[in-house]
C-alpha positions, -999 to +999 in steps of 0.1 A: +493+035+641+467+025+665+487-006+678+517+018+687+497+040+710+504+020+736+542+035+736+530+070+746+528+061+781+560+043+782+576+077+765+562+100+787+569+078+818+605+075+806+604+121+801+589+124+830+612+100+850+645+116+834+633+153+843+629+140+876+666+129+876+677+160+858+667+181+886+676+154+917+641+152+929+629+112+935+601+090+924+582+100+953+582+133+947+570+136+914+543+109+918+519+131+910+528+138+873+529+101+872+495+101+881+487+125+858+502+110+826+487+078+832+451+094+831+457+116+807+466+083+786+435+063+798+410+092+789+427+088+752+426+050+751+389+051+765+384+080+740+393+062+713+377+026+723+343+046+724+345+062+689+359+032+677+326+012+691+301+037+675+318+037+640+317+000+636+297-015+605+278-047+607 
């Protein structure tokens, strides 16, 4: 499941980018929720690198 996460970017990106279109407004203007997704998605992936690095056994 882990290995897959990297696909919820790319499908939000893609939702994003098509609502964009639906409603004739450019890249440029909805830069922001770009913006947004992509740190949304990099506070999970950090989230998840940090509780995967305290609940490792040696």
């Amino acid at each position: 499941m882990i290995k897959l996460l990297f696909l919820l970017p790319l499908l939000m990106c893609a939702l994003w980018y098509w609502y964009l279109q639906q409603h004739g407004w450019n890249i440029r203007q909805g830069w922001k929720g770009f913006s947004y997704i992509i740190s949304f998605n990099l506070v999970i992936a950090l989230s998840l690198w940090l509780i995967m690095l305290l609940t490792q056994h040696e």
